[in-house]
C-alpha positions as CSV (number, residue, x, y, z in Angstrom):
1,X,64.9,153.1,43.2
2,X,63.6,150.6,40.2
3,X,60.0,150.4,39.6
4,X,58.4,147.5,41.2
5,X,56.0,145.4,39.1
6,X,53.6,142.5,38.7
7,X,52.3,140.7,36.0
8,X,49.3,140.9,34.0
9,X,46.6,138.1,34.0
10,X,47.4,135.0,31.9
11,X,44.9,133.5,29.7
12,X,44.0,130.5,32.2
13,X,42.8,133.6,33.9
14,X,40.0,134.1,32.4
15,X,38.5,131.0,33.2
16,X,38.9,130.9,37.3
17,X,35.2,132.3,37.6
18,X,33.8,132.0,34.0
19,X,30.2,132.9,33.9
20,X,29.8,132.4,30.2
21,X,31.4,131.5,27.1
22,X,35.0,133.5,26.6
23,X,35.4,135.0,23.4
24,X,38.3,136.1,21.1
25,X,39.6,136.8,17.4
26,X,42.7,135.7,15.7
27,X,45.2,138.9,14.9
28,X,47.2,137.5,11.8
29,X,48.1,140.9,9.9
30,X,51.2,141.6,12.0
31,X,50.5,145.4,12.5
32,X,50.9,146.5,16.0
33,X,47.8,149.3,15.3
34,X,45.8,146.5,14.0
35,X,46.2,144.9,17.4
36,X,45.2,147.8,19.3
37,X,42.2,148.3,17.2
38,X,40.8,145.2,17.8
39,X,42.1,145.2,21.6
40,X,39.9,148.4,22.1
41,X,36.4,146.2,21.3
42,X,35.9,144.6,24.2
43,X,36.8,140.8,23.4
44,X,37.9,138.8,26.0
45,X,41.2,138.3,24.4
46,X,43.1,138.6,21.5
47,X,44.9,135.4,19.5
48,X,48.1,137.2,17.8
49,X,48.8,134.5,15.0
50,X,52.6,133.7,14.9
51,X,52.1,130.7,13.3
52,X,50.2,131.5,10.0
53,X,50.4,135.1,10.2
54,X,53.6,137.0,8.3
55,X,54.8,137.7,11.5
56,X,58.4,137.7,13.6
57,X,59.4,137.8,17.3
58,X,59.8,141.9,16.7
59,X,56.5,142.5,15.6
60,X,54.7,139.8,18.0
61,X,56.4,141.9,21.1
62,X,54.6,145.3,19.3
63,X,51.8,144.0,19.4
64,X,51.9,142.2,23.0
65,X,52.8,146.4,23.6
66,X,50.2,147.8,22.0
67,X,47.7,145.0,24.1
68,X,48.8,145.8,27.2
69,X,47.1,149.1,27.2
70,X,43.7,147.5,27.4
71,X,41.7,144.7,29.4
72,X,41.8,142.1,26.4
73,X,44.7,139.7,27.5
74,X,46.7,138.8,24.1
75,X,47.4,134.5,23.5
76,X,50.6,133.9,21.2
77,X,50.5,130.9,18.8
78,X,53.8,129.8,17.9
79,X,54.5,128.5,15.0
80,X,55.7,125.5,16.3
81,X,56.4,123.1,19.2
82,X,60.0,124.0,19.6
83,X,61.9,124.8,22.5
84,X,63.9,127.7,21.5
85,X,60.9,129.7,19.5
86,X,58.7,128.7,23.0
87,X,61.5,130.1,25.2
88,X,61.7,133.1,23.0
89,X,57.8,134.2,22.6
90,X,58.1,133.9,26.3
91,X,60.8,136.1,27.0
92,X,59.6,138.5,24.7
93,X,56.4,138.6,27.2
94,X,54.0,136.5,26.1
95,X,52.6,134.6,29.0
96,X,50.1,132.3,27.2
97,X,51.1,130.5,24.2
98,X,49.4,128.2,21.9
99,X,51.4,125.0,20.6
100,X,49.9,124.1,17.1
101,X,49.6,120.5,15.8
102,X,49.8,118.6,19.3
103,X,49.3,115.1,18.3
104,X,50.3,112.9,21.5
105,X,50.9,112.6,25.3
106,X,54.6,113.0,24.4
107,X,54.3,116.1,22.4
108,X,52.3,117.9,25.1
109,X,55.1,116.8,27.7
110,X,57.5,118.5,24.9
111,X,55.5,121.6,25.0
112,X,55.3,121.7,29.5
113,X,59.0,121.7,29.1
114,X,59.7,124.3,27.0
115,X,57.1,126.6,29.3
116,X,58.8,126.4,32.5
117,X,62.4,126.8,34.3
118,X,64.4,123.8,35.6
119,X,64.1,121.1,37.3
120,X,60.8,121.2,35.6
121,X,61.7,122.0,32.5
122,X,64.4,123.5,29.9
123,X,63.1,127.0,29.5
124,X,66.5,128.8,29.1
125,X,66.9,131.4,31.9
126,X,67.6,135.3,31.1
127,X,64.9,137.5,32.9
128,X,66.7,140.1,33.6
129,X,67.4,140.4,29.5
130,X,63.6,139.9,28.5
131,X,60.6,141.7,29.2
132,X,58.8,139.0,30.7
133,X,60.3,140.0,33.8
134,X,60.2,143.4,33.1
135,X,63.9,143.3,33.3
136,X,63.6,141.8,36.5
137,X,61.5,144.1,37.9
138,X,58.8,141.3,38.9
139,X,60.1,140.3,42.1
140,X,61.2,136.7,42.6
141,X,59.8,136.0,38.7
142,X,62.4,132.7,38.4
143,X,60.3,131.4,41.2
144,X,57.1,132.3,40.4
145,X,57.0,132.1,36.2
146,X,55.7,128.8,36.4
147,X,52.5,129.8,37.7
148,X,52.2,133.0,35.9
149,X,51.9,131.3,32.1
150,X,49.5,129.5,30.4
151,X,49.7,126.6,27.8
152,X,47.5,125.6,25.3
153,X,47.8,122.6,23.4
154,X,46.4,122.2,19.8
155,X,44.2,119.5,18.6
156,X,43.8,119.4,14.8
157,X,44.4,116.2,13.4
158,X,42.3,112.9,13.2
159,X,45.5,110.9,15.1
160,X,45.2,113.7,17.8
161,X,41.8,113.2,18.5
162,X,42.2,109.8,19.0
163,X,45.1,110.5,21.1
164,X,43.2,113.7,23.0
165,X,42.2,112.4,26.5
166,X,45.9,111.4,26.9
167,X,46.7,115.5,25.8
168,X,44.4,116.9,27.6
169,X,45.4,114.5,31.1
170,X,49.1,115.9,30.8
171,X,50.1,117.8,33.4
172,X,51.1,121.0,32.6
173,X,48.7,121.7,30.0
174,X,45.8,124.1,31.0
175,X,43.5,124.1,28.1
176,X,43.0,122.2,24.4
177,X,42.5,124.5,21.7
178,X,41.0,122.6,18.5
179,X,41.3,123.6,15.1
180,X,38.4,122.3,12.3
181,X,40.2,123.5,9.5
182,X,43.3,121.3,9.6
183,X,41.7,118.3,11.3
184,X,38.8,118.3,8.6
185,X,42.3,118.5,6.1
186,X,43.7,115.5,8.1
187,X,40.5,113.4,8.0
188,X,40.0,113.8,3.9
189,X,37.8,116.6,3.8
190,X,39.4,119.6,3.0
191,X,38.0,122.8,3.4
192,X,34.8,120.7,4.9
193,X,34.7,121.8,8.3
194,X,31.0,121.6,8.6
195,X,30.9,117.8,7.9
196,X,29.2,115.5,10.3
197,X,32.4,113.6,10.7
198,X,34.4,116.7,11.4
199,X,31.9,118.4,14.0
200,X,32.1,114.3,15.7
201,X,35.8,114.6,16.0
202,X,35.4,117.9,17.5
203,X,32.7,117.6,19.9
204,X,34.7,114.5,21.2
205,X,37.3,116.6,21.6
206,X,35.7,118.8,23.9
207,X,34.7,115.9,26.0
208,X,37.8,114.5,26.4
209,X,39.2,118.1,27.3
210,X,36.7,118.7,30.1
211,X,36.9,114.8,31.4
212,X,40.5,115.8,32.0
213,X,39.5,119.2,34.1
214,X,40.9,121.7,31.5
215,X,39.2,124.6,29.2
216,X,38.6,124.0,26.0
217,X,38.4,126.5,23.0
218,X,37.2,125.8,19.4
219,X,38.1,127.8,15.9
220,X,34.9,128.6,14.7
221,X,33.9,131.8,12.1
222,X,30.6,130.9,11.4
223,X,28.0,132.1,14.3
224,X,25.9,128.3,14.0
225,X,29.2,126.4,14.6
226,X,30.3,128.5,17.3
227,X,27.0,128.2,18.7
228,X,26.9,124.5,18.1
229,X,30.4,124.3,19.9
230,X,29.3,126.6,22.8
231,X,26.2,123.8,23.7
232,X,28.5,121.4,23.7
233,X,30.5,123.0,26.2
234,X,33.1,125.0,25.0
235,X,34.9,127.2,27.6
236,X,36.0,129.6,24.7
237,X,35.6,130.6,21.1
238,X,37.7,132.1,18.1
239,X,35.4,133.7,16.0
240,X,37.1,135.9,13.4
241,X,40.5,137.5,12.2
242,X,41.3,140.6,11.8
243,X,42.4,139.8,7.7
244,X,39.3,138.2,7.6
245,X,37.1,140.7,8.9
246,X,38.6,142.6,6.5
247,X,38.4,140.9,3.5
248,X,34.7,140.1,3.8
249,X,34.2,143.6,4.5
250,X,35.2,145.4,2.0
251,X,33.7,142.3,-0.5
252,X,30.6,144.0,0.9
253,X,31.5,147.5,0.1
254,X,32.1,146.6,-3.6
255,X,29.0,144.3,-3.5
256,X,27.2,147.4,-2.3
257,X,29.1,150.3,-5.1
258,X,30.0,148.2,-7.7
259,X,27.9,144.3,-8.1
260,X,28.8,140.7,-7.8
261,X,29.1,140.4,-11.4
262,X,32.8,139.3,-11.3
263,X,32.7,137.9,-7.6
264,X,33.4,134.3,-7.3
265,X,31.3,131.8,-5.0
266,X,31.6,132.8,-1.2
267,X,35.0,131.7,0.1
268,X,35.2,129.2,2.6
269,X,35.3,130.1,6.6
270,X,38.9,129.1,7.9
């Protein structure tokens, strides 16, 4: 007699009775005991990076296996809004998935269709191949897979944010997810995520995401702009990476052992 299961929380989850700030950390490296590491800490969840990170669909799904032995709940960004990769980070088990570089009502609708079964949408159907069924061991899954995954939309350009109260009012999408670094690219300001006309865009971002009744994260590594985002009301925060983390760190160990004599200026937050 097969093993009956159910699924594990989804990332819209998190928010049902929120009584602060959620808080989580890119995982870009790729390695699977990377990914437990950091899912040992206690975040809230962990954001495994499938869009910038040198990653594939083999080593997402060993880290979504080395998550699942702890209460952080992992978040897969694809690296695109595309139907097949979508269909495929799902079946691999990933049941909430960031869509990068959302820029319209008609992307987002793109991005609800790839998440879900027909009639609603085109998700291609093989749970009892894929692990986000357990090999159909999730009873009635077809049925109920709609409700069990969570979609995040991206906001990181200057068109989206003028576009982002028709993003966030799609239905379909639970929560924005905005991203300084490229929309500070896409305004002219590369690299300049702290400029006044970046943190506007942003903060009107967050208001058009909660105006529309969904959570709303921000990407933000240094503690004053997180904080900054968190007063404004944002539901959740991404406030390192695990590459990151380490590369400051061990620029402190040789600060500490060895001097700054050959150390360039401070490198810029992502």
């Amino acid at each position: 007699m097969p093993v009956r299961l159910e699924p594990t929380l989804s990332f819209k989850d998190l928010f049902a009775d929120a009584t602060r700030t959620v808080v989580g950390m890119f995982v870009c490296s790729g390695d699977a005991a990377i990914a437990e590491i950091c899912a040992g800490s206690g975040l809230d969840y962990l954001l495994i990076d499938a869009e910038h990170g040198a990653m594939g669909l083999e080593s997402v799904q060993a880290q979504l296996r080395a998550i699942a032995a702890y209460p952080t709940l992992p978040v897969v960004r694809v690296p695109d809004n595309d139907a097949v990769l979508v269909k495929q980070y799902l079946d691999a088990g990933a049941q909430s998935i960031i869509v990068p570089m959302v820029n319209d009502a008609a992307e987002a609708q793109a991005a609800v269709s790839s998440m879900h079964y027909p009639p609603r949408g085109i998700r291609g159907v093989g749970s009892s191949l894929s692990r986000s069924a357990r090999w159909n061991r999730i009873d009635d899954y077809l049925n109920r897979a709609g409700d069990l995954v969570t979609l995040v939309v991206q906001i990181e350009t200057a068109t989206a944010v003028e576009n982002a109260s028709e993003i966030a009012s799609t239905e379909g999408v639970d929560g924005i997810f905005i991203g300084p670094a490229d929309l500070a690219a896409s305004m002219g300001l590369l690299g300049q995520q702290n400029h006044p006309l970046v943190v506007a865009a942003v903060l009107t971002s967050i208001t058009a995401a909660r105006a529309a009744g969904k959570f709303v994260g921000v990407n933000a590594f240094v503690e004053a702009d997180a904080r900054t985002y968190i007063q404004a009301g944002a539901d959740f925060v991404n406030v390192a990476a695990d590459v990151s983390l380490l590369a400051r760190s061990t620029e402190a160990l040789t600060a500490k052992y060895i001097g700054n004599a050959n150390s360039a200026s401070a490198p810029a937050s992502y």
